[in-house]
PyMOL commands that place a pseudoatom at each C-alpha (Angstrom):
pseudoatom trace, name=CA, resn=UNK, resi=1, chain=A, elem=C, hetatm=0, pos=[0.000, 0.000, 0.000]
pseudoatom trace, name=CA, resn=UNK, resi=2, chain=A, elem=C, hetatm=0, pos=[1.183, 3.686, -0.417]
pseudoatom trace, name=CA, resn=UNK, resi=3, chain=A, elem=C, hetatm=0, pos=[0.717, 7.134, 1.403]
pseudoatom trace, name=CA, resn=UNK, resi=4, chain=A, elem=C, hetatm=0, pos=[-0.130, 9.397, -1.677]
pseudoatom trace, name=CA, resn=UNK, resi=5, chain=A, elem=C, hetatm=0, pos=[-0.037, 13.381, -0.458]
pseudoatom trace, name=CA, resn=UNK, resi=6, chain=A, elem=C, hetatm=0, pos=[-0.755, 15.971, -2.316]
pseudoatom trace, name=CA, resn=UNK, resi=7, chain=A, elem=C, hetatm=0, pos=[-0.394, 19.727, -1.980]
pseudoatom trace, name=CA, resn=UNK, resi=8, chain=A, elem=C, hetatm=0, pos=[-2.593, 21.665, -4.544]
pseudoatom trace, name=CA, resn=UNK, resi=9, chain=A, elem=C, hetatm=0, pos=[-4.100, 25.241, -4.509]
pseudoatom trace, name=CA, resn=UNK, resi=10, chain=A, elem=C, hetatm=0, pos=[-7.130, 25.493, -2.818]
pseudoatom trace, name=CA, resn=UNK, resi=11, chain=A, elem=C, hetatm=0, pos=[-9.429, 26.038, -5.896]
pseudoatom trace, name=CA, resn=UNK, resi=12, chain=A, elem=C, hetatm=0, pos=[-8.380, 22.630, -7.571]
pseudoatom trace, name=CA, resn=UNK, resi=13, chain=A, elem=C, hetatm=0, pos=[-9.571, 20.780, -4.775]
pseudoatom trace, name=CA, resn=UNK, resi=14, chain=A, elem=C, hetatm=0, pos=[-13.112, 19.771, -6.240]
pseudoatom trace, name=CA, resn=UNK, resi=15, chain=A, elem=C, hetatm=0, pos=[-11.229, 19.135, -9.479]
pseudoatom trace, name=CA, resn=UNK, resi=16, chain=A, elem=C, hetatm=0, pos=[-8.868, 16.562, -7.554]
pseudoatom trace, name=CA, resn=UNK, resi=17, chain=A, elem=C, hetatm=0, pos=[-11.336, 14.864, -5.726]
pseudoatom trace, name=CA, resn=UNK, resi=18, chain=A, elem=C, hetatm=0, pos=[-13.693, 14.134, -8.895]
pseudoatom trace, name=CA, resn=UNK, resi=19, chain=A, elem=C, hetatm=0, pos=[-10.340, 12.971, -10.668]
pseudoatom trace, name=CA, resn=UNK, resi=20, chain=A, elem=C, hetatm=0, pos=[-9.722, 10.757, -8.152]
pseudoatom trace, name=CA, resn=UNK, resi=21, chain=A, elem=C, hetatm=0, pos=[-13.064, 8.993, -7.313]
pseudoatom trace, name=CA, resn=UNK, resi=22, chain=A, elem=C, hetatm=0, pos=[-13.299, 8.691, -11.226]
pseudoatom trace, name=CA, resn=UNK, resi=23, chain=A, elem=C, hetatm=0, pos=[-10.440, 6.127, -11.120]
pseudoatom trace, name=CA, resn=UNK, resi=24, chain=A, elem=C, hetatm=0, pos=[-12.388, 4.429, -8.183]
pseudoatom trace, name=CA, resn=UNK, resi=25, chain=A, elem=C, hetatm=0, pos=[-11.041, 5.972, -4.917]
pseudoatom trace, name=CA, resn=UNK, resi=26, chain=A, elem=C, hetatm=0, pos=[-13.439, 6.566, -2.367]
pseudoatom trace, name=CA, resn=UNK, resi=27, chain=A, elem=C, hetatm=0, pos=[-12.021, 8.098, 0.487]
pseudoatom trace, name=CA, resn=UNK, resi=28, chain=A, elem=C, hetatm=0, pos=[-9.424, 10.719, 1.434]
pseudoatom trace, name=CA, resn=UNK, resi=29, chain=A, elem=C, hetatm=0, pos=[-8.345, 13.663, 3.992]
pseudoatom trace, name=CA, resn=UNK, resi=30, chain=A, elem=C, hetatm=0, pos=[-8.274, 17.092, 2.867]
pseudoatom trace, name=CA, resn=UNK, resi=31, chain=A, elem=C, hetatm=0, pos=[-6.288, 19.725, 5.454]
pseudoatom trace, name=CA, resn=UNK, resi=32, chain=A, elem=C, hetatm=0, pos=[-5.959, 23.038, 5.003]
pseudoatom trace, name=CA, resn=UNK, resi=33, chain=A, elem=C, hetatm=0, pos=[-2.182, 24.235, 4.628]
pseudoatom trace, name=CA, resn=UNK, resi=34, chain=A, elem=C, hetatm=0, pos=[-0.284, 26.643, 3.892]
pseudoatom trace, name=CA, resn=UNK, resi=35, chain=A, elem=C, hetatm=0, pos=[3.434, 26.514, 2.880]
pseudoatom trace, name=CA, resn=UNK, resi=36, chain=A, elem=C, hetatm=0, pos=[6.037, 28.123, 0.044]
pseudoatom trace, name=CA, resn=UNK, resi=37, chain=A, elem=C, hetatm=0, pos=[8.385, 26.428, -2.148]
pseudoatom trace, name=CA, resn=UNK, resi=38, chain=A, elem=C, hetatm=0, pos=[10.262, 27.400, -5.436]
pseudoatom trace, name=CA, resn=UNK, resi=39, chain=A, elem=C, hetatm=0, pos=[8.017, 30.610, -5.256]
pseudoatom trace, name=CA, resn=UNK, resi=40, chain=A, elem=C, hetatm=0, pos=[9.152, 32.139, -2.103]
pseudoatom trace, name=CA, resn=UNK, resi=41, chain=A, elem=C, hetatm=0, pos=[6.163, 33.774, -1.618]
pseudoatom trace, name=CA, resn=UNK, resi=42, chain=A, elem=C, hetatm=0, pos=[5.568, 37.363, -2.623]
pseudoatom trace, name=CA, resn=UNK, resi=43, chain=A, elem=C, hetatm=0, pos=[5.166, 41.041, -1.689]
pseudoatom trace, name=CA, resn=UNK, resi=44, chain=A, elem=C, hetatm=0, pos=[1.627, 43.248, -1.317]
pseudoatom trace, name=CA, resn=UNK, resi=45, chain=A, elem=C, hetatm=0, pos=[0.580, 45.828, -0.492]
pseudoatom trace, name=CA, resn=UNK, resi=46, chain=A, elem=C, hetatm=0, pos=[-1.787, 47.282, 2.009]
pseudoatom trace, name=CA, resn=UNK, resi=47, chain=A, elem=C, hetatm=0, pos=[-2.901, 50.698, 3.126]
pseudoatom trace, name=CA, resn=UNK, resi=48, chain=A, elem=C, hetatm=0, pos=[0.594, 51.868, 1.435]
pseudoatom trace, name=CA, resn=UNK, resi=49, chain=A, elem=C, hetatm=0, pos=[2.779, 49.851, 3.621]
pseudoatom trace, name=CA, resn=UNK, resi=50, chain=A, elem=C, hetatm=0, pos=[4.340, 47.378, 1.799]
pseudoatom trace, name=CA, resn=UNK, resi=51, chain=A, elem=C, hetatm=0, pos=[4.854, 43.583, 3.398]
pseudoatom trace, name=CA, resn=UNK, resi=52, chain=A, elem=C, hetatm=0, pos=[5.899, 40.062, 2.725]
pseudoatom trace, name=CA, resn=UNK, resi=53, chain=A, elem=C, hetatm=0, pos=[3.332, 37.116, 2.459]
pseudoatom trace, name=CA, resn=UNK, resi=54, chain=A, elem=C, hetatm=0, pos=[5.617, 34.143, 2.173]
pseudoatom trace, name=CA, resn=UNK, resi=55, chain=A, elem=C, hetatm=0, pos=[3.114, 31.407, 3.431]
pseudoatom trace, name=CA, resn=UNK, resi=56, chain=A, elem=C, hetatm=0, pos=[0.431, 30.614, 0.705]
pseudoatom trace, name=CA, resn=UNK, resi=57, chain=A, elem=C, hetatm=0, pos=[-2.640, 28.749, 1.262]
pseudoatom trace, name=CA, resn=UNK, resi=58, chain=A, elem=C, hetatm=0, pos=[-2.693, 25.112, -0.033]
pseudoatom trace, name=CA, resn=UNK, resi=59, chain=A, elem=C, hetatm=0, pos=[-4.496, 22.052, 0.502]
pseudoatom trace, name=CA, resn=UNK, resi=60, chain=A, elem=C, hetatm=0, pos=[-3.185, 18.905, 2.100]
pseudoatom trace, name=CA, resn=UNK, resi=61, chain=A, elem=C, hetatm=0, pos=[-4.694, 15.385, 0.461]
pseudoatom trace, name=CA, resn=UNK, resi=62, chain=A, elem=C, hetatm=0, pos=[-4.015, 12.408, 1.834]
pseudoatom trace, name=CA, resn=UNK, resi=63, chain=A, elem=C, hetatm=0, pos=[-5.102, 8.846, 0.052]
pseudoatom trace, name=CA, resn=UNK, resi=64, chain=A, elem=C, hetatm=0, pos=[-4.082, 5.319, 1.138]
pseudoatom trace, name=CA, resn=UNK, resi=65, chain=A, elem=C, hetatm=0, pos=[-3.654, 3.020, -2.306]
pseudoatom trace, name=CA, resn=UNK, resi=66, chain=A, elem=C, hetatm=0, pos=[-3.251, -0.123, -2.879]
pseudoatom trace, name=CA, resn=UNK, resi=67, chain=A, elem=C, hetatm=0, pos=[-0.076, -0.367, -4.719]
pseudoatom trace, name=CA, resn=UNK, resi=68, chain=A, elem=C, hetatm=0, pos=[-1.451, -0.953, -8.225]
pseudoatom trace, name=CA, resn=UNK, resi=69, chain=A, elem=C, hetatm=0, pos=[-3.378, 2.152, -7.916]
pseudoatom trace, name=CA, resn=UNK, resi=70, chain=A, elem=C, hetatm=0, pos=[-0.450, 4.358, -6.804]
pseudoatom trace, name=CA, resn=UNK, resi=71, chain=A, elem=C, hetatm=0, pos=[0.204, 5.466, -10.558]
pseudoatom trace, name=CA, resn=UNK, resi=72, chain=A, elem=C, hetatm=0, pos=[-2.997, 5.834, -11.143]
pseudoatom trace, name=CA, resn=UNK, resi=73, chain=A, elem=C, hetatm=0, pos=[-4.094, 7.873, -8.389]
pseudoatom trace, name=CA, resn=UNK, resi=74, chain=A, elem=C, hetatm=0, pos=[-0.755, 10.250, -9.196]
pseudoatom trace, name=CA, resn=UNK, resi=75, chain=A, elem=C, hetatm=0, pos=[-1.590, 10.791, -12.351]
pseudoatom trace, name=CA, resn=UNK, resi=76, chain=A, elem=C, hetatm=0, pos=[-5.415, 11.681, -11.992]
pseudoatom trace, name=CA, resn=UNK, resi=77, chain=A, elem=C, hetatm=0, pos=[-3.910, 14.743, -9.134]
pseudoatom trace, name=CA, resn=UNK, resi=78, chain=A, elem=C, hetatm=0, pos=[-1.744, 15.801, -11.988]
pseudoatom trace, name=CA, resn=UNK, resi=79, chain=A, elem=C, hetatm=0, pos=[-3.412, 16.122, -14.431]
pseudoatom trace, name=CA, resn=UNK, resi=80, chain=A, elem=C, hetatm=0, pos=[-6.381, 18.102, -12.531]
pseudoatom trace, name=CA, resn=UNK, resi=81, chain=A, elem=C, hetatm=0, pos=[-4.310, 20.394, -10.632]
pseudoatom trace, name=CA, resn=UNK, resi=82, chain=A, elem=C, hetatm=0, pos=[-1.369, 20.952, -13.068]
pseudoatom trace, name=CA, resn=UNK, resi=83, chain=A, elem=C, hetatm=0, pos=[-2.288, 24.994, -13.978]
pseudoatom trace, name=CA, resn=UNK, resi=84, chain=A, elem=C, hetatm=0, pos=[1.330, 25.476, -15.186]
pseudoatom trace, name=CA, resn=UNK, resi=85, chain=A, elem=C, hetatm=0, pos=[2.602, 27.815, -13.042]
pseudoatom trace, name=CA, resn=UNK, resi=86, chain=A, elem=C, hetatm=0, pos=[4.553, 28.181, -10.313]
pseudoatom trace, name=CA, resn=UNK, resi=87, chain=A, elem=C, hetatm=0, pos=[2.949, 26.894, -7.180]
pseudoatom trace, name=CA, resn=UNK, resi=88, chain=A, elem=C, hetatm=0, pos=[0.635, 24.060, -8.493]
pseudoatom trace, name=CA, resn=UNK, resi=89, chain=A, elem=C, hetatm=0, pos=[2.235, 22.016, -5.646]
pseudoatom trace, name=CA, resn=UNK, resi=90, chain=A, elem=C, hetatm=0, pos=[4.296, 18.686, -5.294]
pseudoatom trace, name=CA, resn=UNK, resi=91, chain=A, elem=C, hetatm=0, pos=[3.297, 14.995, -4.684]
pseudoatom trace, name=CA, resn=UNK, resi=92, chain=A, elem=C, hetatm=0, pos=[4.998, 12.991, -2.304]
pseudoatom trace, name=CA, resn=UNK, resi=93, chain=A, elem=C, hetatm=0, pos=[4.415, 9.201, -2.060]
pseudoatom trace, name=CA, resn=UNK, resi=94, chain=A, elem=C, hetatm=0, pos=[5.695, 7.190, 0.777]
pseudoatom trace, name=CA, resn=UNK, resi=95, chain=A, elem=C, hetatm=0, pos=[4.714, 3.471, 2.042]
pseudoatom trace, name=CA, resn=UNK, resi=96, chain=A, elem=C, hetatm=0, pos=[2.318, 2.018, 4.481]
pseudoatom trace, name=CA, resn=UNK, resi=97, chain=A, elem=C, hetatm=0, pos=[3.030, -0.845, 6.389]
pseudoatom trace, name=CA, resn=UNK, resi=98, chain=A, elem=C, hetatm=0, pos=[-0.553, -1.613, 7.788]
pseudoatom trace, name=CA, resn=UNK, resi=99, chain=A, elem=C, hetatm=0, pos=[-4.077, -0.249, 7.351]
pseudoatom trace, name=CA, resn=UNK, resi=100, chain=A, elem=C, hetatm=0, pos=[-6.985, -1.102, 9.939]
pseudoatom trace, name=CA, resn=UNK, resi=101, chain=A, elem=C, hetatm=0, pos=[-10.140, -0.434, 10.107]
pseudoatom trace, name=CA, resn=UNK, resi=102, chain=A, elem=C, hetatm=0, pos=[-11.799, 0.497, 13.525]
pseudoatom trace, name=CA, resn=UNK, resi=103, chain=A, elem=C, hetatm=0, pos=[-15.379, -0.686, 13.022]
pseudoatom trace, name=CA, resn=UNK, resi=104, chain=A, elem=C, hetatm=0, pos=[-14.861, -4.109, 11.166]
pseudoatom trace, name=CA, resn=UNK, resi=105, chain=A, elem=C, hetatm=0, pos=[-11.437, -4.662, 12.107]
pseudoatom trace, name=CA, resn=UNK, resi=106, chain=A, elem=C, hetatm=0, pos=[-10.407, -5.148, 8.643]
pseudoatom trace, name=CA, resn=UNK, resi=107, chain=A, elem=C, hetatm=0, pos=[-6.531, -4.747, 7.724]
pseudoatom trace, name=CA, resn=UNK, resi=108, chain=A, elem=C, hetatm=0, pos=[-4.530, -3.548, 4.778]
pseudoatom trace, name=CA, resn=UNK, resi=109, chain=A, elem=C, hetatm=0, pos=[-6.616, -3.733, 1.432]
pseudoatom trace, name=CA, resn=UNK, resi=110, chain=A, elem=C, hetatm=0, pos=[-9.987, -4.678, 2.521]
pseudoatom trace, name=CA, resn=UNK, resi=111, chain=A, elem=C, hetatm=0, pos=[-9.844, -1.556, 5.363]
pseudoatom trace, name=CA, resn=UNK, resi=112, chain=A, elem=C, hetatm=0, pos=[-8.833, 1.157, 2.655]
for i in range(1, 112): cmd.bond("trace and resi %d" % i, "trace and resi %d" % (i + 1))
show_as sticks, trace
zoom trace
């Protein structure tokens, strides 16, 4: 099984989560975030004074795979975030030894 997480703008969420129960995933965590990268945030103004916002608001997605879906599941969050600027995020995939679920007691791929 594998961790996919994904940190997209806030407005491509919908986008990501119909991508990715299209391809048959039917659960997932969204978080509210907010981080910098490549982009180093930027400079606005307000009221004339002039100050840095270098935290920009993303969202966190979290989805537990099995490990023929992994590709999959990365390439539906690509290609509905991907804008093609700077700042359309970064995918990180890592692995996951064991999945239970509470209720049934099911582990690995029957509890995801």
């Amino acid at each position: 099984m594998k961790l996919v997480v994904a940190l997209i703008r806030p407005f491509k969420l919908e986008e990501v989560k119909h991508a990715l129960s299209n391809i048959g995933l039917t659960g997932m965590i969204a978080t509210e975030a907010r981080g910098f990268g490549h982009h180093k945030g930027h400079t606005e103004i307000f009221r004339g004074s002039e100050y840095s916002v270098d935290f920009l608001p993303k969202v966190k997605i979290e989805v537990v795979v099995t490990d023929g879906n992994a590709d999959a599941a990365i390439a539906a969050v690509v290609k509905s975030a991907r804008t093609g600027k700077i700042g359309d995020g970064k995918i990180f995939v890592a692995g996951v030894e064991q999945a239970v679920r509470i209720r049934t007691e099911e582990k690995d791929e029957e509890a995801i």
